[in-house]
FIKOLZA-1660 file (N, C-alpha, C; in steps of 0.1 Angstrom, whole numbers, plus 5000, padded with zeros to 4 digits):
% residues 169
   i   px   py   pz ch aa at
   1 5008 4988 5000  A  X  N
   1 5000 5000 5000  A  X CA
   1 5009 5013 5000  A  X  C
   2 5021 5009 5005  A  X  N
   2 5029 5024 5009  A  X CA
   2 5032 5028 4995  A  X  C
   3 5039 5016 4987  A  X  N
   3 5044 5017 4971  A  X CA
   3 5033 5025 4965  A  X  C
   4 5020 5022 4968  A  X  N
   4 5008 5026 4961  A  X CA
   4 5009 5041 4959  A  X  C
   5 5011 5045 4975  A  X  N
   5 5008 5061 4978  A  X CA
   5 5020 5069 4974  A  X  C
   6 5034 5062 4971  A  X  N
   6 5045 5070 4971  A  X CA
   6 5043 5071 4954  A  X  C
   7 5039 5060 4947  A  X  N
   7 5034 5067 4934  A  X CA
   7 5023 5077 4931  A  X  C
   8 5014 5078 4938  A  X  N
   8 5008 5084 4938  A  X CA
   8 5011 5102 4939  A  X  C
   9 5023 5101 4946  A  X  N
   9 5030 5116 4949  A  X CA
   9 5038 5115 4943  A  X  C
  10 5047 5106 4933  A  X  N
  10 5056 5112 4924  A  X CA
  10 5055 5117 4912  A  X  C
  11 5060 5123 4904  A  X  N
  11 5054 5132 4893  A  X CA
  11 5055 5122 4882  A  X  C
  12 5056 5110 4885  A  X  N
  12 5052 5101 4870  A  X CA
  12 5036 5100 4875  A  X  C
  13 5030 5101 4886  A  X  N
  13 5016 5098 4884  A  X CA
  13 5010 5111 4876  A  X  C
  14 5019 5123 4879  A  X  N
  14 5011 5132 4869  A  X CA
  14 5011 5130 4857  A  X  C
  15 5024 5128 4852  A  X  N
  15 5021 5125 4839  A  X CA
  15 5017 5112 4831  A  X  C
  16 5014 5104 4843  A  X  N
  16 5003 5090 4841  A  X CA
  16 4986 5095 4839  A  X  C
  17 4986 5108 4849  A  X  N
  17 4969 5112 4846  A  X CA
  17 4968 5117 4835  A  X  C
  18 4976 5125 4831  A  X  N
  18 4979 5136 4818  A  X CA
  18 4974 5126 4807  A  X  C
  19 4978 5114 4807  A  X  N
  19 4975 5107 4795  A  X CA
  19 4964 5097 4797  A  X  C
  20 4958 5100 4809  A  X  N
  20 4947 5086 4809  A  X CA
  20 4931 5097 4807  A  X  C
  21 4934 5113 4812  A  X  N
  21 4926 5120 4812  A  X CA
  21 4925 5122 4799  A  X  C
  22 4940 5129 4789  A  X  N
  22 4938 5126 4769  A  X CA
  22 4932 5112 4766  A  X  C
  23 4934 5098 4773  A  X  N
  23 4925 5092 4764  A  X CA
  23 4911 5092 4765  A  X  C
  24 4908 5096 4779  A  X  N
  24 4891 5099 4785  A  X CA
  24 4891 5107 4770  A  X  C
  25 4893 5119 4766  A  X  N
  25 4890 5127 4760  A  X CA
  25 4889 5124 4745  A  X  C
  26 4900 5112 4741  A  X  N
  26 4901 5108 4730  A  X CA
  26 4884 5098 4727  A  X  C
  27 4884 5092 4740  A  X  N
  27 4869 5087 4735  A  X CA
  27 4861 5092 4732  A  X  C
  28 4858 5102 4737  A  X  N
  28 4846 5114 4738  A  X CA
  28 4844 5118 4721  A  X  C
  29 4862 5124 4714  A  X  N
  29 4861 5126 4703  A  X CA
  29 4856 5118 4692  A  X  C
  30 4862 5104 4692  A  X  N
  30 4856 5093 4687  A  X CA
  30 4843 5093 4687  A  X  C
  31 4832 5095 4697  A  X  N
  31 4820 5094 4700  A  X CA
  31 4810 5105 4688  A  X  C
  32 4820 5115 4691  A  X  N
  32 4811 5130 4684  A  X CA
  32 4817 5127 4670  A  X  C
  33 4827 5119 4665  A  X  N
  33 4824 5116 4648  A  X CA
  33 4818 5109 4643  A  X  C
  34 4815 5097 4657  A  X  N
  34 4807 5083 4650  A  X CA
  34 4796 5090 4646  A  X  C
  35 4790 5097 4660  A  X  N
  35 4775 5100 4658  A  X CA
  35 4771 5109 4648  A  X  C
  36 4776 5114 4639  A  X  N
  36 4777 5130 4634  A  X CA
  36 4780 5125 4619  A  X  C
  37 4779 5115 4615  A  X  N
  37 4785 5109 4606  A  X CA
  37 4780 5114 4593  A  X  C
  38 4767 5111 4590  A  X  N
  38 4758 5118 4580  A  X CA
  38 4761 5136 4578  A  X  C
  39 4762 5140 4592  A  X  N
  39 4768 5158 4590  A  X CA
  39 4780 5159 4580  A  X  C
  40 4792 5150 4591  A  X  N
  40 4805 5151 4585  A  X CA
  40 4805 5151 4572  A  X  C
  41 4801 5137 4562  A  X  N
  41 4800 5136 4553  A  X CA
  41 4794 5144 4545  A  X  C
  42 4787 5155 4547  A  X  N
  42 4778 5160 4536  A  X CA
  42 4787 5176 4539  A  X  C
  43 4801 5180 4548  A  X  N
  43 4805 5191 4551  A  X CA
  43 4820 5185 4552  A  X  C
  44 4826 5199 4552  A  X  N
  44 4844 5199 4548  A  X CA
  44 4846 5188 4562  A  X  C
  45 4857 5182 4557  A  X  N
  45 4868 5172 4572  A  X CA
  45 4866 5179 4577  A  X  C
  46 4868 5177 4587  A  X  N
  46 4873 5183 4603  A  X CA
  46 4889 5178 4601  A  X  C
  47 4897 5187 4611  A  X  N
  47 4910 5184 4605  A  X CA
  47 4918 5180 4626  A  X  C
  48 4923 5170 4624  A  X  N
  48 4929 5165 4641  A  X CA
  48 4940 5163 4637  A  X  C
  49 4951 5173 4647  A  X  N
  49 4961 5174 4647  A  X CA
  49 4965 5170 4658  A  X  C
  50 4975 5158 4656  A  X  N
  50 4985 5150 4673  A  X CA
  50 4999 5160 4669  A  X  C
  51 5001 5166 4680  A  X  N
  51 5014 5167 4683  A  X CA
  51 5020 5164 4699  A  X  C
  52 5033 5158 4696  A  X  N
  52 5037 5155 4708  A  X CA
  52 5051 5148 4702  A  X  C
  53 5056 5136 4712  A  X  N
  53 5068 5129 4711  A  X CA
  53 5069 5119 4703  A  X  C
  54 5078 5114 4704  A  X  N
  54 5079 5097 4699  A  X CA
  54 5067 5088 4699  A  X  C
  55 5058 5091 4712  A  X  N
  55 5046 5083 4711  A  X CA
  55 5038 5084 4703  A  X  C
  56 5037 5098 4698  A  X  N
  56 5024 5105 4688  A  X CA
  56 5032 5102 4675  A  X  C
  57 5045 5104 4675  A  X  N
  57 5050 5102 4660  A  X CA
  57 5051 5085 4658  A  X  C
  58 5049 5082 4663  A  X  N
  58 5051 5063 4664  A  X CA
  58 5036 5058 4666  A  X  C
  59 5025 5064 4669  A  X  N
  59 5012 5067 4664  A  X CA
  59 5004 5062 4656  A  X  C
  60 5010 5070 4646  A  X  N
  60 5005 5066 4631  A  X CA
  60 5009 5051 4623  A  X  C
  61 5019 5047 4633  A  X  N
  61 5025 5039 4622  A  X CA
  61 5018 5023 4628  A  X  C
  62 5014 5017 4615  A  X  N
  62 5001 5014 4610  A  X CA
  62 5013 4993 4616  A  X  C
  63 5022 4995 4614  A  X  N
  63 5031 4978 4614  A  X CA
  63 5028 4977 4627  A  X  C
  64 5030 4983 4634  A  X  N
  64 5027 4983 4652  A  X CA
  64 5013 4987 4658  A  X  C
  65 5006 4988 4648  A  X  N
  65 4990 4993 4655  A  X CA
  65 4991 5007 4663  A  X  C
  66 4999 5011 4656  A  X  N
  66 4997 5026 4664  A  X CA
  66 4987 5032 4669  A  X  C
  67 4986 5038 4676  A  X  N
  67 4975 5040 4687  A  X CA
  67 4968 5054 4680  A  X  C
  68 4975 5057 4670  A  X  N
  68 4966 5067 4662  A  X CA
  68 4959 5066 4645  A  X  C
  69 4971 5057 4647  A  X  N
  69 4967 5046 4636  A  X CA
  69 4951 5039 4634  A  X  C
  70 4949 5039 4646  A  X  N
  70 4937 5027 4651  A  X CA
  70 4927 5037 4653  A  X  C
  71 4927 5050 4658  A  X  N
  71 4919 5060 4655  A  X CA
  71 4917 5067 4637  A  X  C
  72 4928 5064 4633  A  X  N
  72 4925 5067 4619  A  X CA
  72 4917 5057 4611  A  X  C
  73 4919 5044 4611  A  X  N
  73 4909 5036 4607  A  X CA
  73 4896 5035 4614  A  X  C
  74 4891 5037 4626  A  X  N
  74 4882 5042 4629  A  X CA
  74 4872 5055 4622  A  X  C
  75 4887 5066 4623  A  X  N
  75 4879 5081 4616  A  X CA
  75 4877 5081 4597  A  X  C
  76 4879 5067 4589  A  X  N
  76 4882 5068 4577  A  X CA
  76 4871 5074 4569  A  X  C
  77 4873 5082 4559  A  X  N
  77 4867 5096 4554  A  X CA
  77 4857 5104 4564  A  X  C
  78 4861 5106 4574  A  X  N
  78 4852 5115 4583  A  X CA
  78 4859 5129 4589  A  X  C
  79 4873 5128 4589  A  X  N
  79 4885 5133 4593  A  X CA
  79 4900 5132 4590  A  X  C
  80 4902 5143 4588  A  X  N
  80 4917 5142 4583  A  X CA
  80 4928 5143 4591  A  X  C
  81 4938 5137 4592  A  X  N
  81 4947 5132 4609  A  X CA
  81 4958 5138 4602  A  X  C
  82 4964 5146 4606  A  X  N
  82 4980 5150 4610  A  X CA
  82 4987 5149 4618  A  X  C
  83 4999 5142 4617  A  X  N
  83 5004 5139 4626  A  X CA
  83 5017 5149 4627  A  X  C
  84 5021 5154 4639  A  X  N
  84 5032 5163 4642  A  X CA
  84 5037 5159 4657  A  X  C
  85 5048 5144 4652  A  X  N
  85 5051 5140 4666  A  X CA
  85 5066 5137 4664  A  X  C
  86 5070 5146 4672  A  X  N
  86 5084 5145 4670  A  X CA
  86 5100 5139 4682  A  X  C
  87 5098 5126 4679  A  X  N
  87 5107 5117 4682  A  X CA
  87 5123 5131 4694  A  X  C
  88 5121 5124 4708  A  X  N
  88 5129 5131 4715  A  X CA
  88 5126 5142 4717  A  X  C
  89 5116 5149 4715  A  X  N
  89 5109 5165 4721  A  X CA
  89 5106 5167 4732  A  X  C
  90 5103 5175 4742  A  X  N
  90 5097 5174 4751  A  X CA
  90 5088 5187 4748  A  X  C
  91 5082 5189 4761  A  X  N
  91 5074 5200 4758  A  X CA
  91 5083 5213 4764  A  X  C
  92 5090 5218 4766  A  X  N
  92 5098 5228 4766  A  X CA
  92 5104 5233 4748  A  X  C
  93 5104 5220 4740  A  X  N
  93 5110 5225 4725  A  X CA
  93 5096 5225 4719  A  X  C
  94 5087 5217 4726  A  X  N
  94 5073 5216 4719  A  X CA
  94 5067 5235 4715  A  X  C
  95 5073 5239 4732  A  X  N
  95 5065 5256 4731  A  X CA
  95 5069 5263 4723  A  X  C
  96 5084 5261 4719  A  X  N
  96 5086 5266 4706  A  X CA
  96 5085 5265 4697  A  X  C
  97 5082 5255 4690  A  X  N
  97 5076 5248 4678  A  X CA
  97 5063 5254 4675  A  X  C
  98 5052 5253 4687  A  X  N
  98 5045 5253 4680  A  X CA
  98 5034 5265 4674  A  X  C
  99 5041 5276 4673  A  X  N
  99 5035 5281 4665  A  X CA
  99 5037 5281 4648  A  X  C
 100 5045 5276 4644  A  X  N
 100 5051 5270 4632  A  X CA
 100 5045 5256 4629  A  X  C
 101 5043 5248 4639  A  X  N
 101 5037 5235 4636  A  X CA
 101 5026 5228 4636  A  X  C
 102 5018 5240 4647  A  X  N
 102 5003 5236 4649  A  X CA
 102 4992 5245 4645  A  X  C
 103 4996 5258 4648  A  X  N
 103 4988 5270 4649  A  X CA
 103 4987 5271 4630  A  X  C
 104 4996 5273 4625  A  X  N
 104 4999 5278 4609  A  X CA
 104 4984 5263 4599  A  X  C
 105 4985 5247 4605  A  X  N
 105 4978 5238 4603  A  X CA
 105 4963 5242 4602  A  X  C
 106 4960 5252 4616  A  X  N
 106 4947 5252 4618  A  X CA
 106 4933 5243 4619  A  X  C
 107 4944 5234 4631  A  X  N
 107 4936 5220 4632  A  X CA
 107 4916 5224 4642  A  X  C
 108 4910 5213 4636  A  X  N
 108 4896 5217 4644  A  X CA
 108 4900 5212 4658  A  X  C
 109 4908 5202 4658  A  X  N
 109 4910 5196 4674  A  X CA
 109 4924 5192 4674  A  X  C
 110 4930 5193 4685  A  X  N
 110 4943 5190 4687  A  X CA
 110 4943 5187 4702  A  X  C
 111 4956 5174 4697  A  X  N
 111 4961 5164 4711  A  X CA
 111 4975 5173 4713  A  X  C
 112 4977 5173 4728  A  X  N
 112 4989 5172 4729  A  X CA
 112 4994 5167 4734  A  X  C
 113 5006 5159 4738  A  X  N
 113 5011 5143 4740  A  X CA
 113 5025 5147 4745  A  X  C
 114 5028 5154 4754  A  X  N
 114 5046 5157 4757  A  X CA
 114 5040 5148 4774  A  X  C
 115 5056 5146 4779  A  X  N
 115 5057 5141 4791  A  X CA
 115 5068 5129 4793  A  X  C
 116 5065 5124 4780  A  X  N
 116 5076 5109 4788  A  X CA
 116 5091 5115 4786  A  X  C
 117 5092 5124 4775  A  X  N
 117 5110 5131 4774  A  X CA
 117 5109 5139 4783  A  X  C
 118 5098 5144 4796  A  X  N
 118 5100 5151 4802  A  X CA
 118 5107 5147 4817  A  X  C
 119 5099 5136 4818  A  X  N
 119 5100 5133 4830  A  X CA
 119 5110 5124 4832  A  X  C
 120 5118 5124 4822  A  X  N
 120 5133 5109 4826  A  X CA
 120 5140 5116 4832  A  X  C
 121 5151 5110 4836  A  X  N
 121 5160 5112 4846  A  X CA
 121 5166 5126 4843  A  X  C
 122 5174 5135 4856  A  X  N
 122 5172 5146 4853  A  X CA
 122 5184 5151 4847  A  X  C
 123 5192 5143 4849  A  X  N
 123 5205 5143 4839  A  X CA
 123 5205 5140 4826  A  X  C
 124 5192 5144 4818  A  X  N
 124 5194 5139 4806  A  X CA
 124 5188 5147 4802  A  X  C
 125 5195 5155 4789  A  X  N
 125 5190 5171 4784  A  X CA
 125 5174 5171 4782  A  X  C
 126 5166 5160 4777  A  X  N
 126 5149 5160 4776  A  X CA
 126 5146 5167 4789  A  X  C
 127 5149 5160 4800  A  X  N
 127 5145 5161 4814  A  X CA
 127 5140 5177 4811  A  X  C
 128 5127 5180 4818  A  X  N
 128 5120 5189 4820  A  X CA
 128 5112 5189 4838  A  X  C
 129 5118 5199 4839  A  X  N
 129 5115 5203 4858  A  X CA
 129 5095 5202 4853  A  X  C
 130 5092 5197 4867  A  X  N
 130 5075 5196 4866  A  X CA
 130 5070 5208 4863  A  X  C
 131 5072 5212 4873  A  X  N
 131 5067 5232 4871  A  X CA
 131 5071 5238 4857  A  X  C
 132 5076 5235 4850  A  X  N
 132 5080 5240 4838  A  X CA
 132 5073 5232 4829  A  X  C
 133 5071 5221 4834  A  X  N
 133 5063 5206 4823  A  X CA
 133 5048 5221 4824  A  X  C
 134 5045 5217 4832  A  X  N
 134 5031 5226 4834  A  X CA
 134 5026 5236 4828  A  X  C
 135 5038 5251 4830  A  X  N
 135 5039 5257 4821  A  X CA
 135 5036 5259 4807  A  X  C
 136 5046 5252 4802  A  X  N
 136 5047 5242 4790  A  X CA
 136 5033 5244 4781  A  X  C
 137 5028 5231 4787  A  X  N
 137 5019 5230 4787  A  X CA
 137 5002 5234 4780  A  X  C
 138 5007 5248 4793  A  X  N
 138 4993 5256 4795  A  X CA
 138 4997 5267 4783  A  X  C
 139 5012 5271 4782  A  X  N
 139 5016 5278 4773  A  X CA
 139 5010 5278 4759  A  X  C
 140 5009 5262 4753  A  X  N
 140 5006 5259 4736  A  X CA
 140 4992 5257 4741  A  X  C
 141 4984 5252 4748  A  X  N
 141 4969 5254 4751  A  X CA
 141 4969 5271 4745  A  X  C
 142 4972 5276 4757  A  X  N
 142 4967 5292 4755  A  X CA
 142 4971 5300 4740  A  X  C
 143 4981 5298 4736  A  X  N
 143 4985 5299 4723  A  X CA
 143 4975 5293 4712  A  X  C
 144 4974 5283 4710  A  X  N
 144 4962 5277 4702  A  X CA
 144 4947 5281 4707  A  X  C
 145 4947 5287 4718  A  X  N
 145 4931 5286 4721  A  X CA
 145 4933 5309 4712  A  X  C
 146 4942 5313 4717  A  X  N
 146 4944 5327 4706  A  X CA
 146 4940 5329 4697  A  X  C
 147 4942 5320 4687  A  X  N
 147 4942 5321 4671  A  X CA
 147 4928 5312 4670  A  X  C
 148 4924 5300 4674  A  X  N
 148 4915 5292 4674  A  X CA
 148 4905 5294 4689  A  X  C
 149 4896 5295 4689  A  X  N
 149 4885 5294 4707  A  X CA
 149 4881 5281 4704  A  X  C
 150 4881 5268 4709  A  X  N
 150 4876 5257 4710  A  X CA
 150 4867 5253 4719  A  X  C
 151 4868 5263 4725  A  X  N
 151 4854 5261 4735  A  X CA
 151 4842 5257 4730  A  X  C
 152 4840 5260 4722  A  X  N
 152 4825 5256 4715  A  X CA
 152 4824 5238 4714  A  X  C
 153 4834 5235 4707  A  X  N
 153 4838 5221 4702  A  X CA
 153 4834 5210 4718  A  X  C
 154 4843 5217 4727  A  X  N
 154 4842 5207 4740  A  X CA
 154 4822 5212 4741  A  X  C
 155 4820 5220 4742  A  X  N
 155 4807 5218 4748  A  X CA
 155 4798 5208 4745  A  X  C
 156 4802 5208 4731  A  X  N
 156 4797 5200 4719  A  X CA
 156 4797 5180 4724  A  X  C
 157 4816 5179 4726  A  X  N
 157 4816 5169 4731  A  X CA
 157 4818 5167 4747  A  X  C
 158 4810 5173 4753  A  X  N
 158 4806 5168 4768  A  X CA
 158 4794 5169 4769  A  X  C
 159 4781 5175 4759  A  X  N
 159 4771 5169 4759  A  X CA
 159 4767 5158 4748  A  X  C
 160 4772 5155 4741  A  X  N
 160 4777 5142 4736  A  X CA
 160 4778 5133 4747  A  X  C
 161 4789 5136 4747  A  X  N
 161 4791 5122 4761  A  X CA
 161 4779 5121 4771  A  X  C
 162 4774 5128 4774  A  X  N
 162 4763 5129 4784  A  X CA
 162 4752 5119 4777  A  X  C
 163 4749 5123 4768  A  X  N
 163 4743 5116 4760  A  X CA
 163 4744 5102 4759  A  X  C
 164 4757 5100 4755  A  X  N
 164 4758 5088 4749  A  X CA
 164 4760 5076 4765  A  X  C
 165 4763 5086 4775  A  X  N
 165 4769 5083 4790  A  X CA
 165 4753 5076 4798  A  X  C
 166 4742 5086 4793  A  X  N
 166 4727 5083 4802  A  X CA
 166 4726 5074 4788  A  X  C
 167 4724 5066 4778  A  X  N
 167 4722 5062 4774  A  X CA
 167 4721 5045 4769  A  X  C
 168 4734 5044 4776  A  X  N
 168 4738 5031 4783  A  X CA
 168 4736 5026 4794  A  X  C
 169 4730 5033 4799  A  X  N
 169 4724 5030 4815  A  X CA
 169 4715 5026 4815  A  X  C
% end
């Protein structure tokens, strides 16, 4: 139990939530294209942009069942997937990048996927201090939410999920 709680306070559980909370959210998106299907189709793609690390750029790739991969065969002709995941980044190079990589795309929805080059050992140039992971972060959020307001989009899919959530019950 003690092992339990001391992970629980180390900063790999944060960036263990970071990515269990992106896949909560990844379902949610899934949800609002199944259902919407007939719309989509009769109006322009919607355009989902992943950027992040090695995970997100190793993603796409289709020999390994990439985990974005599998969402692309899922989204096929409903959405157009770009991938912008760049092998050894963290999100410290991420915040620079991304106005050149994300913003310029003008994606309808965007993942962002930094954390595992952050959080390695601290002697290793990826290494990114938490408080600066966070930063980070909130930085390319607020940056893309500038040029893009996405607000709308989430409202969209959290009564979605509501939906689809009382309706399984």
């Amino acid at each position: 139990m003690s092992s339990f709680i001391g992970f629980v306070k180390s900063r790999n559980f944060l960036f263990f939530g970071t990515g269990f909370i992106s896949a909560l959210f990844m379902t949610s998106v899934y949800h609002y294209f199944l259902l919407r299907e007939d719309k989509l189709l009769s109006s322009p793609r919607k355009r989902v942009l992943f950027f992040g690390d090695s995970i997100t750029q190793h993603g796409f790739n289709v020999e390994i069942r990439g985990w974005v991969s599998q969402l692309g065969n899922w989204w096929t002709r409903r959405v157009d997937l770009l991938n912008r995941g760049f092998s050894g980044y963290n999100s410290r190079w991420g915040r620079i990048i991304v106005d050149k990589v994300v913003i310029k795309e003008k994606p309808d929805f965007l993942f962002v996927f930094f954390g595992a080059n952050d959080a390695i050992d601290p002697t290793v140039l990826q290494h990114v201090p938490l408080e600066e992971y966070e930063e980070n972060l909130r930085d390319i959020i607020l940056k893309v939410k500038q040029v893009r307001d996405t607000t709308s989009y989430r409202r969209e899919l959290d009564h979605e999920h509501d939906r689809i959530y009382h309706q399984s019950r």
